[in-house]
C-alpha positions as CSV (number, residue, x, y, z in Angstrom):
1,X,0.0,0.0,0.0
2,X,1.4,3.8,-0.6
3,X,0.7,4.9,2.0
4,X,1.5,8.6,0.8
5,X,-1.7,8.5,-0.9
6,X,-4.0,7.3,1.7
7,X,-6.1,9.6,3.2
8,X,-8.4,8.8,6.5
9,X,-11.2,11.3,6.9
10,X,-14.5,11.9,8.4
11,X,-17.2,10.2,6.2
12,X,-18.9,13.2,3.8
13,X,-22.7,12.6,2.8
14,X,-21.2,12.2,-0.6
15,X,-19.4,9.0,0.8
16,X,-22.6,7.5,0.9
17,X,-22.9,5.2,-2.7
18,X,-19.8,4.1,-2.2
19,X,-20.2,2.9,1.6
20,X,-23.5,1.0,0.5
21,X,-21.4,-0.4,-2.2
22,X,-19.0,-1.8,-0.2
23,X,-21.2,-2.8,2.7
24,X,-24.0,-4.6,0.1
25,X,-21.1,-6.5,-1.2
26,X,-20.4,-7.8,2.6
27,X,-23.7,-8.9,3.1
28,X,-24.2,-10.6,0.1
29,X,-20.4,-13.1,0.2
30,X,-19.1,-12.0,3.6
31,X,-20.5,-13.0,7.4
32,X,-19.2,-9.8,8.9
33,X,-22.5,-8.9,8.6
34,X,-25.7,-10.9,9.6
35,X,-27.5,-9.0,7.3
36,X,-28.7,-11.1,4.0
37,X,-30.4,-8.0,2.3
38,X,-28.1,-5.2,1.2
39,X,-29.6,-2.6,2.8
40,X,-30.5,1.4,0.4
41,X,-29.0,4.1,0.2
42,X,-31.3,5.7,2.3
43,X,-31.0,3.3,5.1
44,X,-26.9,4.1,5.2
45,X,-27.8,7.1,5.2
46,X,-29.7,7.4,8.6
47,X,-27.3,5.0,10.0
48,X,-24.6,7.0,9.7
49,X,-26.6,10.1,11.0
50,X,-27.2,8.4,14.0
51,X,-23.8,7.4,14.5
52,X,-22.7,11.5,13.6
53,X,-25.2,12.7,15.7
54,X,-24.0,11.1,18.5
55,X,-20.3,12.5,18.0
56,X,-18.5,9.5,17.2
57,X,-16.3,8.7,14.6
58,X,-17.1,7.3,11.5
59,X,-14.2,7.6,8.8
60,X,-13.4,6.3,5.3
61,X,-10.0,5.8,3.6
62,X,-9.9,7.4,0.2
63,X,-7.0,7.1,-2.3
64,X,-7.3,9.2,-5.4
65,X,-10.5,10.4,-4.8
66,X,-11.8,7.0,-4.3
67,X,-13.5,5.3,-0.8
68,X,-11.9,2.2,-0.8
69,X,-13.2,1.4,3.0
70,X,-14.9,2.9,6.2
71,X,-15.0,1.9,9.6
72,X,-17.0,3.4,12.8
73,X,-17.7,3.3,16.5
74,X,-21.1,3.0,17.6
75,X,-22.9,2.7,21.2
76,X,-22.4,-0.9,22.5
77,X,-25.6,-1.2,24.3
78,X,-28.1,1.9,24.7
79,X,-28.6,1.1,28.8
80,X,-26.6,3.7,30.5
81,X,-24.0,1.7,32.4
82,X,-22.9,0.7,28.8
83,X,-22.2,4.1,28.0
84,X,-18.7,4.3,28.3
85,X,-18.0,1.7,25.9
86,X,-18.2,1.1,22.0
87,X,-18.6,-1.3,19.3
88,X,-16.6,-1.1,16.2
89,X,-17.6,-2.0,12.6
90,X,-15.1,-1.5,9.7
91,X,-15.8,-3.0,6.4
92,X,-13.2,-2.8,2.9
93,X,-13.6,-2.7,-0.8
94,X,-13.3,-6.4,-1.5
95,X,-10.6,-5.7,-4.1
96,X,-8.5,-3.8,-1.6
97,X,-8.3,-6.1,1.5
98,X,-4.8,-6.9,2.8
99,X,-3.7,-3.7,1.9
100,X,-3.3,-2.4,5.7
101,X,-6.7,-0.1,5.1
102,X,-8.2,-1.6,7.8
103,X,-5.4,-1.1,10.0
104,X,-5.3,2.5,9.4
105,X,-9.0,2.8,9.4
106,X,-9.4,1.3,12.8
107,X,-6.5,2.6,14.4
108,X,-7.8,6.2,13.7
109,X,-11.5,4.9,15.2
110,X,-9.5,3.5,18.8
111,X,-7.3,7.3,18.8
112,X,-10.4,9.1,18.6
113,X,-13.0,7.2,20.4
114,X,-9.8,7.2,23.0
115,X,-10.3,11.3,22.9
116,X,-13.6,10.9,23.4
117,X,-13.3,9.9,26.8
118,X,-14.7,6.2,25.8
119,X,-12.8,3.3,28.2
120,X,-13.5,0.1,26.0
121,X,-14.0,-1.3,22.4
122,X,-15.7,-4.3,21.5
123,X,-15.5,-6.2,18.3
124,X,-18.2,-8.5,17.2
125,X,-16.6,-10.8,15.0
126,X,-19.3,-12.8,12.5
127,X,-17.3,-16.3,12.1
128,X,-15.0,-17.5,14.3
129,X,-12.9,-18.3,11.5
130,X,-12.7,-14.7,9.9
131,X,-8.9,-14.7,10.1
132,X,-8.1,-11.5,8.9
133,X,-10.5,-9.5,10.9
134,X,-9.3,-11.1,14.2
135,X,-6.1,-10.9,13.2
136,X,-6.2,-7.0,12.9
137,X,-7.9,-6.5,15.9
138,X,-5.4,-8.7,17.9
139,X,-2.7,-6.5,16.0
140,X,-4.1,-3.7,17.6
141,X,-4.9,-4.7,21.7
142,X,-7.7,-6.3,21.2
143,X,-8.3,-10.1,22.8
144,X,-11.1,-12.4,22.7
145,X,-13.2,-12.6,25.7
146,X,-15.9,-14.8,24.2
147,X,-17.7,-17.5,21.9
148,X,-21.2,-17.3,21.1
149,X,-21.7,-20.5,19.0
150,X,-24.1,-20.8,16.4
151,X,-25.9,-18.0,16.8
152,X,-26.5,-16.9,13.1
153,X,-27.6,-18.5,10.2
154,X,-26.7,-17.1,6.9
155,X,-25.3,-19.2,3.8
156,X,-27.1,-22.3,4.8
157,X,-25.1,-22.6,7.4
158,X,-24.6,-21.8,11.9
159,X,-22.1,-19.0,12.3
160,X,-20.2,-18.3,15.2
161,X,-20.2,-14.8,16.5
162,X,-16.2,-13.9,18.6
163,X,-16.4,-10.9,21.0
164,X,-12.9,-8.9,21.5
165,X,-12.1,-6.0,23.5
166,X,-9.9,-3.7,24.1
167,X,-9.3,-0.3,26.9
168,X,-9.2,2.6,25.7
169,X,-7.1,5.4,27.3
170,X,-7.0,4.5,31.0
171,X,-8.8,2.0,30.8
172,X,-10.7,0.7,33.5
173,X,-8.1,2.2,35.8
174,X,-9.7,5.3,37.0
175,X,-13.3,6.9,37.3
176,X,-14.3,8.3,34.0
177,X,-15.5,11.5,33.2
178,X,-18.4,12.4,31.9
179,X,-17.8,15.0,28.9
180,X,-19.2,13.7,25.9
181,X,-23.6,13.8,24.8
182,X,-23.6,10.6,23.7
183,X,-22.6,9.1,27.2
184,X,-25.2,10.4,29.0
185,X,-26.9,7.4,28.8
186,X,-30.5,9.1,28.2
187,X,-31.4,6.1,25.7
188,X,-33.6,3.2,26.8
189,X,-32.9,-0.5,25.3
């Protein structure tokens, strides 16, 4: 990868075919997503508003003009003891995997959810044998703390769902403070 020419930005509204692009193709081969119906453009669209809305980061890579991936951090859980930690989802233009996008993509997402004041990350892995996604997210702190077996089907077949997590900042070390909107925890689940 040139990694001169990459660029990691904030997500623009204009950002939008190419993310449903990327994400439809996921959900039609991949198991990163449970989804089995791409969702529209439209859909995308007020998923990433929510995620904006709330102040958290949600970022493409662009090279040459082009989104090539995104990745985002979105509330975990909406119950308010939840609120200080965060789920990511990062997905990659098939023909561009390998390439250390996601590595750049995600370790942006960790640095500024960090900033944030957020203490923890959790991945949700779809297949426990999605090697290159665990892979990255070992590569950067993560660790598996769980197995839910079986708990989608997709494919014709059971699929494993692998939790990781990871601190952010300081952690679980000291009492957090409460700066950011989006952890006041005034959502019900």
């Amino acid at each position: 990868m040139d990694a001169e020419s990459l660029v990691i930005r904030p997500s623009r509204d204009e950002d939008l075919r190419a993310i449903t692009a990327i994400y439809g193709y996921h959900v039609l081969h991949g198991v990163a997503s449970f989804e089995e119906i791409p969702p529209e453009l439209a859909e995308m669209a007020q998923r990433r508003r929510q995620i904006v809305e709330h102040g958290l980061p949600y970022l493409v890579a662009e090279r040459r003009g082009l989104v090539l991936g995104y990745c985002y951090a979105s509330v975990y859980r909406t119950r308010s003891a939840y609120r200080f930690t965060l789920e990511d989802s990062i997905y990659i233009d098939a023909a561009e995997v390998g390439r250390g996008i996601g590595r750049a993509l995600l370790s942006a997402v960790i640095e500024r959810s960090a900033k944030l004041g957020y203490r923890q990350m959790v991945a949700v892995i779809g297949g426990s044998d999605q090697w290159p996604s665990i892979r990255l997210h070992e590569r950067l702190g993560f660790t598996q703390t769980g197995l839910l077996p079986a708990v989608g089907f997709k494919f014709g077949g059971w699929i494993d769902t692998l939790l990781m997590q990871r601190g952010l900042g300081p952690s679980a070390t000291s009492l957090p403070l409460e700066a950011s909107p989006s952890m006041r925890g005034d959502e019900h689940a």
